[in-house]
C-alpha positions in Angstrom: -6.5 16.0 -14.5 -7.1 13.1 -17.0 -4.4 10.6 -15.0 -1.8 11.0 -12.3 1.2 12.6 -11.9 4.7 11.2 -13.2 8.2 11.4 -11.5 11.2 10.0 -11.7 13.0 9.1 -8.2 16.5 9.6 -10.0 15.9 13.5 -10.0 15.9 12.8 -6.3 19.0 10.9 -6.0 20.8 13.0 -8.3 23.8 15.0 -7.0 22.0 18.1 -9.2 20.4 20.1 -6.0 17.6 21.8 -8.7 16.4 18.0 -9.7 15.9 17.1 -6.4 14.0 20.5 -5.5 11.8 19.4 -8.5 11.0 16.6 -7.4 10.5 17.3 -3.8 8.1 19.8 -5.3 6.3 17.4 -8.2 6.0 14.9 -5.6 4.4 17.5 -2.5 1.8 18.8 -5.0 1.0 16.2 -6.3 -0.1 14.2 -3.0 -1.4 17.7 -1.8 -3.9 17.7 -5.5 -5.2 13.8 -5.6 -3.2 11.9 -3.6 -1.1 9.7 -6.2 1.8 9.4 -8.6 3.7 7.3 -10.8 6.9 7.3 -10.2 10.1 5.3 -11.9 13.8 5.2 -11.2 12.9 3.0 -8.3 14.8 0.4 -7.0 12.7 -2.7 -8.3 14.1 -4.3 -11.8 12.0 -6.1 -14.4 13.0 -9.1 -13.5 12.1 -9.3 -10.2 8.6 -8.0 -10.6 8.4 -11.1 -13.2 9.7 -13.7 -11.1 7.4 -12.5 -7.9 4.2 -12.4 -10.3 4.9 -15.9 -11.6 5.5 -17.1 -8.2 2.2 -15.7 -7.2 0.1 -16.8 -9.8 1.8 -20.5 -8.7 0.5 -20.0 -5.5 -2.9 -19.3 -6.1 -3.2 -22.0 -8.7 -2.7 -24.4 -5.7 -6.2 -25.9 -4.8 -7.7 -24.1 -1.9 -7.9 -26.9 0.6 -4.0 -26.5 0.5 -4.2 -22.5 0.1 -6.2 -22.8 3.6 -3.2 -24.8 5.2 -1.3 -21.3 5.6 -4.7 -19.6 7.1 -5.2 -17.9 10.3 -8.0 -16.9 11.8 -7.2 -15.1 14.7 -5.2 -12.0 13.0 -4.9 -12.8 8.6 -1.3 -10.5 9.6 0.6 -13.2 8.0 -0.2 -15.9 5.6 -2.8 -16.4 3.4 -6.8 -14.8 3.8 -8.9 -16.3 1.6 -11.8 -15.1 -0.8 -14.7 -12.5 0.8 -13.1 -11.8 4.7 -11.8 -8.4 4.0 -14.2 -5.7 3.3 -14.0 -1.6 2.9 -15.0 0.2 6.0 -18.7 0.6 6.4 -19.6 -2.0 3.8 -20.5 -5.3 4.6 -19.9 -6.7 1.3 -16.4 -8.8 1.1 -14.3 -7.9 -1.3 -14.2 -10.5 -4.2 -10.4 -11.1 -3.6 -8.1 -13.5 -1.3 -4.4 -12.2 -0.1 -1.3 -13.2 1.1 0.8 -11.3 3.6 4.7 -10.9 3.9 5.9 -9.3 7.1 8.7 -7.4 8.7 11.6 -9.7 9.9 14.0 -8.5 11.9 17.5 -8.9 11.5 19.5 -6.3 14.1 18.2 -7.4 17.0 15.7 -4.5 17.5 13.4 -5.5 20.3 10.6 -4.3 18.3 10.9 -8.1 16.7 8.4 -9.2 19.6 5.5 -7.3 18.4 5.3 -9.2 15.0 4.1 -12.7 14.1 6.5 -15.2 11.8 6.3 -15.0 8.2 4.6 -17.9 7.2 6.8 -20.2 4.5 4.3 -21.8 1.4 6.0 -25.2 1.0 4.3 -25.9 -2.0 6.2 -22.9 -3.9 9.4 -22.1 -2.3 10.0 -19.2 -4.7 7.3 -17.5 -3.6 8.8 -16.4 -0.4 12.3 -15.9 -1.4 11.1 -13.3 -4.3 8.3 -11.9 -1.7 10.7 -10.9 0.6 13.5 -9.4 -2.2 10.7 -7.0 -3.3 9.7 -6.0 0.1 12.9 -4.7 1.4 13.1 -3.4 -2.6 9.7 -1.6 -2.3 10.9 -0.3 1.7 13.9 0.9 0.2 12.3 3.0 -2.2 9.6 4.4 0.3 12.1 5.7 2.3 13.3 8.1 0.1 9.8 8.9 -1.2 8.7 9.6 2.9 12.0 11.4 2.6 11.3 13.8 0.1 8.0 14.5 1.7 9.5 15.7 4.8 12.0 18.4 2.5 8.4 19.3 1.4 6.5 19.5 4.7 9.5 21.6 5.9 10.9 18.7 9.0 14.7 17.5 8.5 15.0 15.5 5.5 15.5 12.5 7.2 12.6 12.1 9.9 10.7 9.6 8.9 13.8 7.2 9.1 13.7 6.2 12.7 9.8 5.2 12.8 10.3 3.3 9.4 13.0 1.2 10.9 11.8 -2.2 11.4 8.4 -0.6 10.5 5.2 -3.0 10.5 4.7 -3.1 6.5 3.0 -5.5 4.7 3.6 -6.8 0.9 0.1 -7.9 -0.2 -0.1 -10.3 -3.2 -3.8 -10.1 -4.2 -5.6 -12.7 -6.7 -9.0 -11.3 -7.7 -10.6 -14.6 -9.2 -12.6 -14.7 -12.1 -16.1 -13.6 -11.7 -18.8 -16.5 -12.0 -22.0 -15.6 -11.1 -24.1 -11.8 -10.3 -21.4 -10.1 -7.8 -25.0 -8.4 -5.7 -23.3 -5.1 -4.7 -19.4 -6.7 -4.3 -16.3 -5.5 -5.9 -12.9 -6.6 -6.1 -12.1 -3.7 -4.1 -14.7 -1.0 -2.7 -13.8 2.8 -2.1 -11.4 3.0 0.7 -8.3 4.9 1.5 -5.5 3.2 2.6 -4.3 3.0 6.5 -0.6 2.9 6.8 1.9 6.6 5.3 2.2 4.9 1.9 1.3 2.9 -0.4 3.4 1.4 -3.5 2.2 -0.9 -6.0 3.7 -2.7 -8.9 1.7 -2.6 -12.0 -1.7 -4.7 -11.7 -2.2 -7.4 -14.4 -5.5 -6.1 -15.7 -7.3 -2.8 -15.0 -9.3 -1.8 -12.6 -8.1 0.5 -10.4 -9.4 4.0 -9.7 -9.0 7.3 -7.6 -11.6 9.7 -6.6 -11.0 13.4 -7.3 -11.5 16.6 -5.5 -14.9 16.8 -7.7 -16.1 13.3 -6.8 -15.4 11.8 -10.7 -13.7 8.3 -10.4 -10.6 8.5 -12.7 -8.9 5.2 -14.1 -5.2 5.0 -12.8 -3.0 4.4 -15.5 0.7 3.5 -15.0 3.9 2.1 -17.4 4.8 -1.2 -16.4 8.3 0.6 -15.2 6.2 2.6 -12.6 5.2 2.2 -9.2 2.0 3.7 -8.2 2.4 5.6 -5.4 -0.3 7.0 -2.9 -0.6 8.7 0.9 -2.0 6.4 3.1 -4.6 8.0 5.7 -1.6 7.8 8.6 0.6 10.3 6.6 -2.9 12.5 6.2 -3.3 12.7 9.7 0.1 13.5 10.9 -0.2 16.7 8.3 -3.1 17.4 9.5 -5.0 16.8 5.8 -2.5 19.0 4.0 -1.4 15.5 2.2 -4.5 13.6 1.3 -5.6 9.9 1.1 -7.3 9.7 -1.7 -10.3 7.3 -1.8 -9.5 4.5 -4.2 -11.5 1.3 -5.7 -11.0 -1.6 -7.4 -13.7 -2.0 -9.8 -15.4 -5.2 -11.1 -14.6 -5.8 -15.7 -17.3 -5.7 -17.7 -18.7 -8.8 -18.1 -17.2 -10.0 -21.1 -13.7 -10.0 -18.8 -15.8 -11.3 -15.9 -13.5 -14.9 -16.4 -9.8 -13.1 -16.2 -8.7 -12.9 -13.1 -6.6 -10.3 -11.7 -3.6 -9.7 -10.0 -2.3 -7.0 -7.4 0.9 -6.5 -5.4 0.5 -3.6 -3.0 3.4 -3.0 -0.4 1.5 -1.3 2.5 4.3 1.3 4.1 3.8 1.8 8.2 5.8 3.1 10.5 6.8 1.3 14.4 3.8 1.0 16.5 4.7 3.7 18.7 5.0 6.1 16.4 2.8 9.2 16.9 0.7 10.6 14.4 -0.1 13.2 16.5 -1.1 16.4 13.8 2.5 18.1 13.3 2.7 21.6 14.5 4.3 22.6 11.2 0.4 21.7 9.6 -1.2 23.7 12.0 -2.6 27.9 11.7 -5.4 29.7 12.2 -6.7 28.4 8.6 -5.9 24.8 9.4 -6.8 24.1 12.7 -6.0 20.5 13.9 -8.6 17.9 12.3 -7.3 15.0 14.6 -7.2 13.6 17.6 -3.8 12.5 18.9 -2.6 8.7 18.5 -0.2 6.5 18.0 0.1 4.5 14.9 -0.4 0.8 16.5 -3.5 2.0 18.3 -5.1 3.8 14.7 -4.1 0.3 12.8 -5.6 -1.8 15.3 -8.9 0.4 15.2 -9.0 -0.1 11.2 -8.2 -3.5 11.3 -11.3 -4.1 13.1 -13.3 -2.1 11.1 -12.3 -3.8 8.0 -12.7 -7.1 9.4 -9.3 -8.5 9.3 -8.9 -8.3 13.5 -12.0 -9.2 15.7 
């Protein structure tokens, strides 16, 4: 396999029953082979994805003394984390990258509302959180129907993931890697992780860089049309299926040097479910040739244990 997978999430809103079987069957194989597609037919537009990554590269323009204004230490769930805190799990290099984080806000009165900071508001570039928050509940939209093709595919009712997705605790992460001045000494913009939360979907980066390991170890440069997400299992959605649906390790590699002084920009749009979600191994995963590979938790205990181990919560 030279690249990822391609589909087209219109097959699976299409009223043709042998379209959506396709691509409930494109989509399963393709996250039980490597762990990634492409898809398009989603429900972001052009436009949006323009306006958001001009926004961004506004805010991270702004000089860092202001940038460091919309910093917390305590948590880095919402707001800004600047350069080097976050860091791949067993590595103690940071990452050559600082973030921002949008949060969940909700609107219908769910209690769950007390479990999640404010979003913070930039008030240097008020753009930036009015597009932010248009392509998250864009992004959400179209991981629901992903998660719910994946359950057609797993074998549960087509619609189970809805309930723990509602008001779910996903992040939208706009990522600047910075230029690269000086000898990185073992950093990356990203190092080899696999991601926490059931999904992951992320608009087209604005330089290369990233890459997926296969089955056979080789690192394989992901490749996407600007129309396409990139779409890959988190290690959440790998537990609950017992490993059947893998979280595939993934880096962000540093240019060669000649692009060392471009910098880069990422917007990831991390999918988790409600905190008390289980992700205990589903029974449906489970025979004498796959026992369970897990030990039963929820999904607010398993994030806070990888926050910690990536650095982001003390």
């Amino acid at each position: 396999m030279k690249n990822i997978p391609s589909v087209n999430l219109a097959d699976f809103l299409s009223d043709d029953a042998d379209r959506k079987s396709s691509f409930v069957k494109q989509l399963g194989e393709a996250y039980e082979a490597i762990g990634f597609v492409a898809l398009k037919g989603h429900f972001l537009d052009d436009d949006l994805v323009a306006d958001l990554y001009k926004e961004v590269k506004t805010f991270y323009d702004l000089p860092l003394e202001t940038k460091l204004k919309y910093e917390d230490d305590n948590s880095g769930q919402r707001g800004y984390t600047s350069f080097g805190k976050e860091h791949a799990k067993d590595k103690p290099e940071g990452d050559l990258k600082e973030f921002w984080h949008f949060g969940q806000e909700v609107t219908d009165g769910d209690a769950i509302a007390s479990e999640y900071p404010d979003n913070v508001y930039c008030d240097e570039v008020p753009g930036f959180n009015k597009k932010g928050m248009e392509a998250y509940r864009k992004l959400e939209k179209t991981g629901q129907y992903v998660l719910r093709a994946l359950a057609l595919y797993l074998g549960l009712d087509e619609f189970y993931f809805d309930k723990w997705i509602h008001n779910g605790n996903s992040i939208l992460r706009p990522i600047h890697y910075p230029p690269i001045v000086g000898e990185p000494k073992g950093a990356v913009r990203a190092g080899a992780h696999g991601d926490i939360n059931l999904i992951t979907l992320l608009m087209g980066a604005s330089a290369s860089g990233l890459e997926v390991q296969n089955k056979q170890g080789e690192w394989i440069a992901v490749t996407a049309l600007p129309e396409q997400l990139v779409i890959n299992v988190g290690d959440m959605l790998e537990r609950l299926t017992n490993n059947k649906l893998r979280s595939t390790i993934h880096r962000v590699v540093n240019p060669p040097k000649e692009d060392w002084d471009k910098p880069r920009y990422s917007i990831p749009f991390f999918m988790h479910p409600r905190s008390e979600m289980p992700l205990n191994c589903l029974d449906i995963c489970l025979d004498e040739a796959h026992p369970k590979q897990h030990e039963d938790i929820t999904a607010g205990d398993f994030l806070n244990q990888r926050l910690r181990e990536i650095g982001l919560m003390k």
